[in-house]
One Martini backbone bead per residue (centre of mass of N, CA, C, O) as a GRO file, in nm:
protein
  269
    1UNK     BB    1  12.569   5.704   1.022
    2UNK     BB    2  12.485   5.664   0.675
    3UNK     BB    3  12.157   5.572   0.604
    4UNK     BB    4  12.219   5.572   0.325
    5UNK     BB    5  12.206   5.495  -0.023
    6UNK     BB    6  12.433   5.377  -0.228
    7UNK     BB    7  12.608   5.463  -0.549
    8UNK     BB    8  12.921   5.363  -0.729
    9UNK     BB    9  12.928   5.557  -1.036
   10UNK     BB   10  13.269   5.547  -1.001
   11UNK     BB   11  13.259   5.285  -1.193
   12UNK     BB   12  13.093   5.436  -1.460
   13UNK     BB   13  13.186   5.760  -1.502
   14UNK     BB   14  13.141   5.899  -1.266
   15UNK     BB   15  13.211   6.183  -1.020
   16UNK     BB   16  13.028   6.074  -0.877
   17UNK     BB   17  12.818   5.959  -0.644
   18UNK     BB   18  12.529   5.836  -0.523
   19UNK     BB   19  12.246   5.843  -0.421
   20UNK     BB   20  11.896   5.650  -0.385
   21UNK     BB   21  11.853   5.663  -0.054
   22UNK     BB   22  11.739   5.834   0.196
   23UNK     BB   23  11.793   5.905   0.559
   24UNK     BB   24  11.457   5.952   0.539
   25UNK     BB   25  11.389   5.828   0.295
   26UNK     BB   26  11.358   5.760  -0.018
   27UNK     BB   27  11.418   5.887  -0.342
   28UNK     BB   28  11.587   5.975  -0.562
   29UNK     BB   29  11.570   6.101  -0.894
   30UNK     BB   30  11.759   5.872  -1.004
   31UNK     BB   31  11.564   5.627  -0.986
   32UNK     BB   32  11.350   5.698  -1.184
   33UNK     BB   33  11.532   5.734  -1.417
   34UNK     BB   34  11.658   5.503  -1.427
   35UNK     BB   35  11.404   5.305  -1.462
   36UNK     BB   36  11.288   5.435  -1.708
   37UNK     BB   37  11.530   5.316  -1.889
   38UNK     BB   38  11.468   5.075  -1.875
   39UNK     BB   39  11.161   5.022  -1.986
   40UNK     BB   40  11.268   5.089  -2.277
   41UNK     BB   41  11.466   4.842  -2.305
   42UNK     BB   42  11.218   4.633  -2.231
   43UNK     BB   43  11.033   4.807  -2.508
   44UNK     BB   44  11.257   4.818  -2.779
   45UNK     BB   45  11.448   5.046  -2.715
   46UNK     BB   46  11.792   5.091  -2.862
   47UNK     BB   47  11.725   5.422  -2.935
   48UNK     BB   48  11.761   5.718  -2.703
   49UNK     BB   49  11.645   6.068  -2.727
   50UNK     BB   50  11.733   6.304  -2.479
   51UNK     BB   51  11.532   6.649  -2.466
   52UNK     BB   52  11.675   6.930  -2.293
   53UNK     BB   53  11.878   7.108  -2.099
   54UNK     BB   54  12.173   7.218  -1.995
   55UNK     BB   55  12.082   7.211  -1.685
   56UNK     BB   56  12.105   6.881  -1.744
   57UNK     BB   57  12.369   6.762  -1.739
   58UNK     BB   58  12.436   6.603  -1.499
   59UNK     BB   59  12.247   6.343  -1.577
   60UNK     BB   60  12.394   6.151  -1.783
   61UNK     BB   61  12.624   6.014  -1.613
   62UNK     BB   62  12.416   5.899  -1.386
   63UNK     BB   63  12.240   5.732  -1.572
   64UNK     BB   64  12.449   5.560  -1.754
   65UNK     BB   65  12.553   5.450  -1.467
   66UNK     BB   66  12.317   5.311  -1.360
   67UNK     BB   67  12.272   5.114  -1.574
   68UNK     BB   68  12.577   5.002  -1.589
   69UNK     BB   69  12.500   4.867  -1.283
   70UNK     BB   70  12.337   4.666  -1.345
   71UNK     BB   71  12.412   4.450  -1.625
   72UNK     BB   72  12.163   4.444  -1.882
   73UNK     BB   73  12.287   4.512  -2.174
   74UNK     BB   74  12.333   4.808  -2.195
   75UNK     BB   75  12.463   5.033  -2.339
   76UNK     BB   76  12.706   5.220  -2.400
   77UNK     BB   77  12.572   5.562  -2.399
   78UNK     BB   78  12.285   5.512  -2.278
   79UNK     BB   79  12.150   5.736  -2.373
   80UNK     BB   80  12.095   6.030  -2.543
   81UNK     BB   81  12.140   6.356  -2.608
   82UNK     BB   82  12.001   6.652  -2.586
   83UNK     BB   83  12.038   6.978  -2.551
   84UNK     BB   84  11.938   7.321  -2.497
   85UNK     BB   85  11.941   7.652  -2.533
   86UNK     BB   86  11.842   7.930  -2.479
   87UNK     BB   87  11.583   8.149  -2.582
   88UNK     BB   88  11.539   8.446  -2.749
   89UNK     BB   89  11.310   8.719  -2.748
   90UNK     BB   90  11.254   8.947  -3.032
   91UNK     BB   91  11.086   9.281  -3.039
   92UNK     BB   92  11.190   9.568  -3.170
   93UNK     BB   93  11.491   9.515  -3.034
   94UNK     BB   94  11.376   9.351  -2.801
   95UNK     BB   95  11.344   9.199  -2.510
   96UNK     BB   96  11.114   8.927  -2.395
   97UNK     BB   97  11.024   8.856  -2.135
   98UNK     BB   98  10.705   8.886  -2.041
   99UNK     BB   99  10.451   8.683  -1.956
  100UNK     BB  100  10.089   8.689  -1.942
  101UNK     BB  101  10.122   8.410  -1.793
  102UNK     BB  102  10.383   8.326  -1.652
  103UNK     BB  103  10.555   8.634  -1.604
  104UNK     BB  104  10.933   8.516  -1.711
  105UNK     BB  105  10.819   8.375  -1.962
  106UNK     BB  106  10.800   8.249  -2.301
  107UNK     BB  107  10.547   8.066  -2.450
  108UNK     BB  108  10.547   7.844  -2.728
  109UNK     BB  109  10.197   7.982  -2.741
  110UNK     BB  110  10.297   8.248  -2.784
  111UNK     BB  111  10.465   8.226  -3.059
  112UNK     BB  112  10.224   8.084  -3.244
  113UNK     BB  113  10.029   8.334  -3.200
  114UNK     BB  114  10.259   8.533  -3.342
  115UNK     BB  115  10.390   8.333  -3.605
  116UNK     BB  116  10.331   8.023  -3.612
  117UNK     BB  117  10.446   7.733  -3.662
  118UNK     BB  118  10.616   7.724  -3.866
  119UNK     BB  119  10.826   7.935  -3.755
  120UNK     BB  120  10.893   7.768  -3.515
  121UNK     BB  121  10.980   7.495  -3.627
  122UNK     BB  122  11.212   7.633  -3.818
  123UNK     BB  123  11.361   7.784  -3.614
  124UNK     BB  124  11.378   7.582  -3.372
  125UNK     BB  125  11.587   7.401  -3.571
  126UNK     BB  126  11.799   7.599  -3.726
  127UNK     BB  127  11.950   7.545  -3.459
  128UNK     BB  128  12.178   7.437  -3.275
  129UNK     BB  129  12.135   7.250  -2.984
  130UNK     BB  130  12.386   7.436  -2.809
  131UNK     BB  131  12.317   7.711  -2.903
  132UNK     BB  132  12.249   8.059  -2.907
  133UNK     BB  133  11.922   8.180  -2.948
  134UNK     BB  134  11.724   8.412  -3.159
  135UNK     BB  135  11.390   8.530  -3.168
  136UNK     BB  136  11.264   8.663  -3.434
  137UNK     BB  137  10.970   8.822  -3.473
  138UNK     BB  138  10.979   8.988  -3.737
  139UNK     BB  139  11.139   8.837  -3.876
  140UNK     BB  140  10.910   8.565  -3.885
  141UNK     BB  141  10.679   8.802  -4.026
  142UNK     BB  142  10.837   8.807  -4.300
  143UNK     BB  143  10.803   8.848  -4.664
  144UNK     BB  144  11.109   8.752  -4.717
  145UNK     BB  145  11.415   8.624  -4.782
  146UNK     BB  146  11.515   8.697  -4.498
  147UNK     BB  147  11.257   8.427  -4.424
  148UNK     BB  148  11.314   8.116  -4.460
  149UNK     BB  149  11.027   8.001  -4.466
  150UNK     BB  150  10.930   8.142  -4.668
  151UNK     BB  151  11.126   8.117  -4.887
  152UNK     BB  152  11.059   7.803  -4.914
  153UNK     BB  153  10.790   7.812  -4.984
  154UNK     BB  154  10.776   7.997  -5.208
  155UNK     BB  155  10.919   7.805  -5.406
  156UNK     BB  156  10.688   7.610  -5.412
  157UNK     BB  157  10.517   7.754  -5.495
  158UNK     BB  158  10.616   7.853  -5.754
  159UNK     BB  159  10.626   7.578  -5.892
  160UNK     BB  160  10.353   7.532  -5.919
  161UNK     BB  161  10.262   7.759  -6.124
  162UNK     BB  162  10.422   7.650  -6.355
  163UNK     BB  163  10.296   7.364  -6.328
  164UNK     BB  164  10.032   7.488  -6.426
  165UNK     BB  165  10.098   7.645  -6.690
  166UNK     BB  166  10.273   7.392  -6.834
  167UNK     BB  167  10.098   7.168  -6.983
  168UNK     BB  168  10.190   6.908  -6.849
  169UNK     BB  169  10.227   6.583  -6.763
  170UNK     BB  170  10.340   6.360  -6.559
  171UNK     BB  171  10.404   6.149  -6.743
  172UNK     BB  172  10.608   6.342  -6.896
  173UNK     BB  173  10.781   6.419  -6.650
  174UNK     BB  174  10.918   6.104  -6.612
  175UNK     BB  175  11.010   6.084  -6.908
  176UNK     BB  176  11.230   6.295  -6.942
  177UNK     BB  177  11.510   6.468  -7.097
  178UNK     BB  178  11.784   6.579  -6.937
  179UNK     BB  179  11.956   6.654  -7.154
  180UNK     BB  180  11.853   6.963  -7.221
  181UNK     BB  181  12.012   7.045  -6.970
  182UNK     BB  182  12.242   7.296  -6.958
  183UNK     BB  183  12.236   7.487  -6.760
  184UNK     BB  184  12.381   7.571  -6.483
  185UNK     BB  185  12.188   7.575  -6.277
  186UNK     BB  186  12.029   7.359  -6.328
  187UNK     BB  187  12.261   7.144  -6.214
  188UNK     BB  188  12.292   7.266  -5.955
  189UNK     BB  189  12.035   7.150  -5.868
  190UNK     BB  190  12.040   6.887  -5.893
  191UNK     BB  191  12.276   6.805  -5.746
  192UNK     BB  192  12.126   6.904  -5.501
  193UNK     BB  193  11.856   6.724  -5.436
  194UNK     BB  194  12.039   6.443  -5.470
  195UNK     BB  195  12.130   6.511  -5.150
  196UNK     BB  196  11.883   6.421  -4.988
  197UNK     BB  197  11.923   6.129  -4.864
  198UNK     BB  198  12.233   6.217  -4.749
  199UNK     BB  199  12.119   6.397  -4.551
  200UNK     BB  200  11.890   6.246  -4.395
  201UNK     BB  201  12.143   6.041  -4.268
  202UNK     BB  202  12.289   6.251  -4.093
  203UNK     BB  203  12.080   6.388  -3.957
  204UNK     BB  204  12.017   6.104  -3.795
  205UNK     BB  205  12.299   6.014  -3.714
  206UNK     BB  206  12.375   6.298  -3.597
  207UNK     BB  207  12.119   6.462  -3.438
  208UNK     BB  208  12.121   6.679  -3.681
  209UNK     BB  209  11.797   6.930  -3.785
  210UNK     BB  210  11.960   7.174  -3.893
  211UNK     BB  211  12.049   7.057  -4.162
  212UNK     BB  212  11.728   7.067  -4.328
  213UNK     BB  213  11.686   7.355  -4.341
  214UNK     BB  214  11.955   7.484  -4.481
  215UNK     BB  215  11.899   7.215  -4.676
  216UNK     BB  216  11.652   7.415  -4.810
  217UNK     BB  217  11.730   7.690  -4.867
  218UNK     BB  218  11.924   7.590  -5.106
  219UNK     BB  219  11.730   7.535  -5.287
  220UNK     BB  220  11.569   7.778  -5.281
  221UNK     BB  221  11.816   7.940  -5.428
  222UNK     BB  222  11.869   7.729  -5.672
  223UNK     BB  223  11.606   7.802  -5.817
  224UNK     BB  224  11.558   8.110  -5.796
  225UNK     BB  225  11.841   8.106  -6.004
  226UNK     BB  226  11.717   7.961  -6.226
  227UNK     BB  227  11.451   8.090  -6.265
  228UNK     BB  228  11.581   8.349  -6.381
  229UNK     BB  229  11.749   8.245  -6.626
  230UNK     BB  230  11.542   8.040  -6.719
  231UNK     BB  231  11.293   7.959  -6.912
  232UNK     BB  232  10.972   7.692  -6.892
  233UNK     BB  233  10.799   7.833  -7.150
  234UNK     BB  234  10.889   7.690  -7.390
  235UNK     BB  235  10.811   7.549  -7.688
  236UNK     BB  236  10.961   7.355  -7.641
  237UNK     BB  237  10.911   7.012  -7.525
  238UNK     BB  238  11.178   6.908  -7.435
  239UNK     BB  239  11.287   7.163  -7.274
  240UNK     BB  240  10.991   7.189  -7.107
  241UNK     BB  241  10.997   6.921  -6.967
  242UNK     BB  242  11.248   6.923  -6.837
  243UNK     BB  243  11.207   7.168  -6.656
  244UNK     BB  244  10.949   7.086  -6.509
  245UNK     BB  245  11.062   6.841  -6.393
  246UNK     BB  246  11.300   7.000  -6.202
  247UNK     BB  247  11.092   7.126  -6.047
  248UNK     BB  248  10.915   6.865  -5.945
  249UNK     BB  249  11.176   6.756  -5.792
  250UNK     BB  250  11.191   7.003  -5.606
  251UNK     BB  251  10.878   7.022  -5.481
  252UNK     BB  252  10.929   6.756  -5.331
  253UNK     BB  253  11.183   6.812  -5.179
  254UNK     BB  254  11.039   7.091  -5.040
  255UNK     BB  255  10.781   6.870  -4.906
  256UNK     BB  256  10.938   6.708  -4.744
  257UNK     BB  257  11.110   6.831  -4.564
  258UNK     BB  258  10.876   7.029  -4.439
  259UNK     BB  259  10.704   6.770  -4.331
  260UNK     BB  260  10.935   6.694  -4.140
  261UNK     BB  261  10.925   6.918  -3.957
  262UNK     BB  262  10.583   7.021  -4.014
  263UNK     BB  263  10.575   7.208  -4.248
  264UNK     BB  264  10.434   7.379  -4.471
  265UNK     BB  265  10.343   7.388  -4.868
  266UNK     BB  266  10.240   7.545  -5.033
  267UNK     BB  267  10.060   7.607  -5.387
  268UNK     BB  268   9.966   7.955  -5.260
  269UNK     BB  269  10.070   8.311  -5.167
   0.00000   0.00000   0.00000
């Protein structure tokens, strides 16, 4: 007779049943696993969220369905799941396999080491966490637009210097007559900048941080599309307030974005 104890996790959900304790004794995974989300729901966190790689999908019913046969009020569907597929990392146009340390994988901090967190952070999370990534090492080396982190901090640093510049009091900025902006790309950036807090509310609520690298790249487009086509330093006092004012409240937005990253805002560049 099979001297294992089983869990019938087919009764909630899961494919198959599970063993909890082996026939030669011990606990199998599956026990502390469901064990350790119990105590996170005992010590008050009604949402929980685990980030694995794909290839623990199979973990995720059948930790559900043992919460699920405890019965002790956790809800269906809990905890969360992020799955993340493995991402490749190419330098020179070939993919880099062999770590110096690990010996058959690239870490971390062996990326950290070679393009900075700034741009490790913010290229892996502008990826939907289970989609396919490659990470370009030299696209994030380098200094131009089609490096995203660049791109997104640079209209920050941009919009500071205008603000160095411009002569006006953040207490004038903040009284601005906003009716003064009539061009069209500045309504763009306005309207743009306006969906940030709704913009954050989706981002959380449905699990997806790669949607605020996104809208952080598109603020820095409508900036420097703005930027481009109408002066900031203008004589005119009520012109240059609003547009000043403008420029500030963009780069609130790309401070606040990049800081919910981790990553920094600069300056000047």
């Amino acid at each position: 007779a099979d001297a294992a104890l089983w869990l019938k996790t087919t009764d909630f959900g899961d494919d198959k049943d599970r063993v909890m304790r082996k026939a030669a004794g011990g606990y199998t995974y599956f026990v502390p696993d469901v064990a350790y989300h119990v105590t996170k729901w005992e010590r008050g966190f009604p949402q929980v969220v685990n980030i694995q790689g794909t290839d623990h999908h199979g973990t995720i019913a059948r930790v559900r369905a043992g919460l699920q046969a405890l019965n002790i009020g956790i809800p269906t569907g809990y905890p969360d799941y992020l799955l993340h597929s493995m991402v490749r990392v190419m330098k020179g146009g070939e993919e880099v396999k062999i770590s110096k340390r690990a010996g058959s994988y690239v870490t971390l901090g062996e990326l950290i080491e070679w393009v900075g967190k700034d741009a490790v952070r913010f290229f892996l999370v502008s990826r939907k966490a289970d989609s396919e990534f490659t990470f370009d090492i030299d696209l994030a080396l380098s200094r131009g637009e089609e490096n995203p982190v660049y791109y997104v901090q640079y209209a920050h640093a941009r919009i500071c210097a205008v603000l160095r510049d411009g002569g006006v009091l953040s207490e004038a900025l903040a009284g601005a007559d906003l009716s003064a902006l009539s061009h069209e790309k500045a309504e763009v950036l306005a309207v743009k900048i306006a969906d940030f807090p709704a913009l954050l509310t989706t981002t959380a609520r449905e699990l997806a941080p790669h949607l605020l690298p996104y809208y952080l790249r598109e603020v820095a487009a409508a900036f420097h599309a703005y930027y481009n086509a109408e002066r900031f330093l203008v004589d005119d006092l009520r012109d240059r307030t609003a547009r000043l004012a403008l420029a500030a409240a963009t780069a609130q937005v790309l401070k606040n974005g990049l800081q919910l990253l981790g990553v920094s805002a600069p300056e000047r560049m």
